[in-house]
N, C-alpha and C positions, 0 to 999 in steps of 0.2 A: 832253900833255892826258890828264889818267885817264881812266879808264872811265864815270866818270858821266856825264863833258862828254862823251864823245863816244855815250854814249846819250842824252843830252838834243839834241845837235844832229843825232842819226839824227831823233828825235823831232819837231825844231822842222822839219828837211826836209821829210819824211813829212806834218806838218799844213801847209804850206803846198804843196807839191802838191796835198793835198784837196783846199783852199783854190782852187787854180785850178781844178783838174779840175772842181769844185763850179759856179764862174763861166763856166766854157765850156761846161759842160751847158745853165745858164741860158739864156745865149747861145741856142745852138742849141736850145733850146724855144721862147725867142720868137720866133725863124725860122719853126719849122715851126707855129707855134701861127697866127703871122699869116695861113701859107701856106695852113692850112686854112678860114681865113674869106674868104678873099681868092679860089681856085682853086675852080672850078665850074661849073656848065652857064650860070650868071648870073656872068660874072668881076668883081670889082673890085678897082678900082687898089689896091695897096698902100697908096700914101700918101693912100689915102681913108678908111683903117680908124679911122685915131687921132678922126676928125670922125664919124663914123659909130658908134662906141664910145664917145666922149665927149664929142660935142657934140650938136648937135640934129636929127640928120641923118632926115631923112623919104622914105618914096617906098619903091620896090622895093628899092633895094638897103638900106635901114635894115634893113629887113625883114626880107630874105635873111640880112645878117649879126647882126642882134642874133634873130632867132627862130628862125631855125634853124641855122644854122653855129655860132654862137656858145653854145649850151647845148651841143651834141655835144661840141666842144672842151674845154668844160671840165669836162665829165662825163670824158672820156678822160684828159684830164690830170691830174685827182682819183683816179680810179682809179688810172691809172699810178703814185702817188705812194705811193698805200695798199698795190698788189700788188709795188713796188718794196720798200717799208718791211720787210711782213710777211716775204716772200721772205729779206731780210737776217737779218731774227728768229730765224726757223726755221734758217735754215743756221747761224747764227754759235749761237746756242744750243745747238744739239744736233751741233755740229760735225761736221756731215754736207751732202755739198752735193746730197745729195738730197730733204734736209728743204725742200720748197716746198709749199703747202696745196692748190697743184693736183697735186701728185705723193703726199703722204700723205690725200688721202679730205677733206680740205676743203671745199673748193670741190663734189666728188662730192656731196656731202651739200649742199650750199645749191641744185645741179642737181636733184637728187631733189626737196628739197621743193618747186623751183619748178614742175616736170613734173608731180606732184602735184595742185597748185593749179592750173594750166593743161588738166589732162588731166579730171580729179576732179570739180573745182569748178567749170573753165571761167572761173576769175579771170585781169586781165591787171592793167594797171599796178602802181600801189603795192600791190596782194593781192601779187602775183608777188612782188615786192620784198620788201618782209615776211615773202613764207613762206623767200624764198632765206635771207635772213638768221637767219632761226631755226633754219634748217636747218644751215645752217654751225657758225652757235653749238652748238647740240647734237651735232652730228657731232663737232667737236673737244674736246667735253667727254665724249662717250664714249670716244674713241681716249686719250685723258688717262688715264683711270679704268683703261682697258685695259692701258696698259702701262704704270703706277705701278711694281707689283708692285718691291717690292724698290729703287725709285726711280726715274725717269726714262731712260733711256737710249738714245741717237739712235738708233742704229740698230734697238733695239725699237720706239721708236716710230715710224718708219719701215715697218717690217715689218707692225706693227700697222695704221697709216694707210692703207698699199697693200691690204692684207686687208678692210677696214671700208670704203674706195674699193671696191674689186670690185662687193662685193655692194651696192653706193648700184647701180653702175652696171647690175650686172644689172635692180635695182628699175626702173629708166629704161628698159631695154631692153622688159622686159616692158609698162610701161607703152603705147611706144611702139607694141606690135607690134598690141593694139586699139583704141585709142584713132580717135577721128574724124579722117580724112583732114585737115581744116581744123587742128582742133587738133594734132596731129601734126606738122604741119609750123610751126605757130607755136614750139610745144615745142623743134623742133629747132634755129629760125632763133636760138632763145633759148639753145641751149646749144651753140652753136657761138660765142657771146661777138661783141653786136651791139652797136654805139653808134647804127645806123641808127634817128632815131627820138628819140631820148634827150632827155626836157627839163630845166627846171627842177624840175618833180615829181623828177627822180634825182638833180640834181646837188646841190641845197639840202641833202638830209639828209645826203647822201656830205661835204658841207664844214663840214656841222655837226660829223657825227662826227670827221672828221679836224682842226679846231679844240681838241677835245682829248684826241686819242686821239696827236697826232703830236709832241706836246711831251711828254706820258707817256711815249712811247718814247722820246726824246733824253735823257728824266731817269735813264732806268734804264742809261743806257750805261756807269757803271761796274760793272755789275752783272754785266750782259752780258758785260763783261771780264773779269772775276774768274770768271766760269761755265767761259768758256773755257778757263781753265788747269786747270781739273778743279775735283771739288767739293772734296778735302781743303783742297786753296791757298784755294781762295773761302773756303772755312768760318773757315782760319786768317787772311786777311784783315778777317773779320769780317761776311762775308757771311753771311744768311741764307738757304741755299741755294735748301730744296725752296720756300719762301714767294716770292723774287726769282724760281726757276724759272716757277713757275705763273704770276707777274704778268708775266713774259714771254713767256708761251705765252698768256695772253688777250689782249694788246695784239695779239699777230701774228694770234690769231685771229681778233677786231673787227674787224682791218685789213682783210681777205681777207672778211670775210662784208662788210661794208660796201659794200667795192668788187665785190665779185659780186653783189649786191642792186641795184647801179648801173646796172653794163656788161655782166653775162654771166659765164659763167667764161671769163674771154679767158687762153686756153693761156699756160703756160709763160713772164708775164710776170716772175711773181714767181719762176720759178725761173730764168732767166737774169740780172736785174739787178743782183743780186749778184755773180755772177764778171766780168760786162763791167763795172761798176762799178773791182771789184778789176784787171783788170789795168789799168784808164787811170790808176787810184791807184799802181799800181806798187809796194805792199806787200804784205805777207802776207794783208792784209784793208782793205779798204774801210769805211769810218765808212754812216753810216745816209743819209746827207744824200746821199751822192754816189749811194746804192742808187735812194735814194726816186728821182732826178732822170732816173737811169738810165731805171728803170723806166714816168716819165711820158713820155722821149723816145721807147720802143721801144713805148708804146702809137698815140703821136701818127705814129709813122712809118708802124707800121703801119696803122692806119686813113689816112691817104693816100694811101699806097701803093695799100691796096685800094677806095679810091673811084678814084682816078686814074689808076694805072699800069698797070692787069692787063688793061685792054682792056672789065671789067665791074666794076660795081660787087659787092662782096664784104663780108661779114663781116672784124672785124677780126682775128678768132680766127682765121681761116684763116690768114693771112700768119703772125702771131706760131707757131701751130704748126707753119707750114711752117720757120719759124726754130726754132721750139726743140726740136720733136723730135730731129732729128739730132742737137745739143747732147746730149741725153737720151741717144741711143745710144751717141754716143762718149765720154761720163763712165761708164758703164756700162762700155763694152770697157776702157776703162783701169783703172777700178775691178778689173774682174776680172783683168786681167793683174797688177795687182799685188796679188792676194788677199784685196781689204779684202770684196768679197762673194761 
């Protein structure tokens, strides 16, 4: 067998792993997505969901599960999908697995302007929502602007991100420390990344956007691959480097403001979805689809984990950064032992 055939059939291996990995994620979404309509102070049967979701189903428990379980749910799993996506963007772009919007000043920035508008203005629903997003947006188009200099480079703009993060976070801090008791705490329960609450008003725009923000990203995937092997190869491939870079730094951005405009900045989704993704893949790197899926499971699990297991009801963000921090520390200790920071 030459060499081609047997990179074409690493290849053809490699896509149908996805391919399953991809199908078992499904799997185990629709599990825990039922489990979350189904499991509550008000329980209902499982197999009363499919009649209650799609047929005519009236009384309390319609109720239960189409008003209020059932926008959470899929507010969470929109999310998970967008901070799973973006997550993948940023790392596989800047080939850094630090690059995540909640670790370079992203997310920091749609927190600011939501605390802003909450603190400031005294706005809540879709005000909130709108200032998060604009804030995101502009935060990742100054850390952009910030580290061009001389062209793109992950780890500058990492550097950069964490610097421009800081000071969002001190803005928050200060905001916090006068601001009115009530407000304060609303501010907080919001940047701790809540789905408590969550309706249609957040899910509708979040699926507008990701309608077509998430097929733009699947289009650009050979782009994204050609970035990876550095800019000379892309360029000599026939890429257009810095032009494909930026439209892949705005898809990730969208992504991550959208979904924090949603749900909160719910910790360290989008930077963990991608390496859990990668090792169920079992290659060097994971496609966007297995990220995105990732990233909807480890939202969904968490938010029931912290409705139902922790003994109180909880923020989703709590769990997810009880999981991802540690992640954080030990890619950092190993980073440093082998000198890359």
């Amino acid at each position: 067998m030459s060499a081609v055939e047997l990179v074409a059939a690493a290849r053809r291996r490699g896509a149908a792993r996805a391919r399953g990995v991809s199908a078992g994620l499904v799997v185990a979404l629709v599990a825990v997505f039922a489990l979350s309509l189904a499991v509550g102070d008000f329980p209902v049967p499982l197999g009363d969901l499919p009649g209650l979701l799609f047929g005519d189903g009236v009384g309390r428990a319609a109720y239960v599960v189409t008003e209020l379980r059932l926008p959470r749910a899929v507010t969470g799993l929109l999310a998970g999908l967008a901070f799973g996506t973006s997550g993948a963007l940023f790392q596989r772009l800047l080939r850094n697995p630090l690059a995540s919007p909640d670790v370079i000043g992203v997310t920091q920035g749609a927190s600011a302007a939501a605390v802003v508008a909450l603190v400031l203005f005294e706005a809540s629903g879709v005000v909130v929502s709108a200032a998060a997003l604009a804030g995101a947006v502009l935060t990742g188009a100054a850390i952009h602007l910030l580290s061009r200099r001389g062209g793109v480079h992950g780890y500058r703009l990492v550097l950069v991100g964490v610097g421009v993060g800081a000071v969002l976070t001190s803005v928050v801090s200060y905001l916090m420390t006068w601001a009115d008791v009530t407000l304060a705490q609303q501010a907080l329960v919001w940047l701790t990344g809540n789905l408590n609450g969550r309706g249609w008003d957040q899910a509708a725009p979040l699926a507008l956007a990701l309608v077509v923000l998430l097929p733009l990203a699947l289009s650009q995937n050979r782009a994204l691959t050609g970035l990876q092997l550095g800019d000379d190869t892309a360029a000599g491939l026939g890429l257009r480097v810095e032009r494909s870079r930026l439209v892949l730094l705005l898809l990730a951005v969208a992504l991550a403001a959208f979904a924090t405009a949603a749900a909160g900045p719910v910790s360290f989704v989008a930077f963990v979805a991608n390496p859990i993704a990668t090792r169920l893949v079992g290659g060097t790197r994971a496609g966007l689809v297995p990220a995105a899926l990732t990233g909807a499971l480890v939202v969904l699990l968490g938010d029931f984990a912290a409705q139902h297991l922790l003994g109180e009801q909880l923020p989703v963000g709590v769990v997810t950064g009880a999981v991802g921090a540690p992640y954080l520390l030990w890619l950092l200790a190993t980073a440093n032992r082998a000198g890359r920071v």
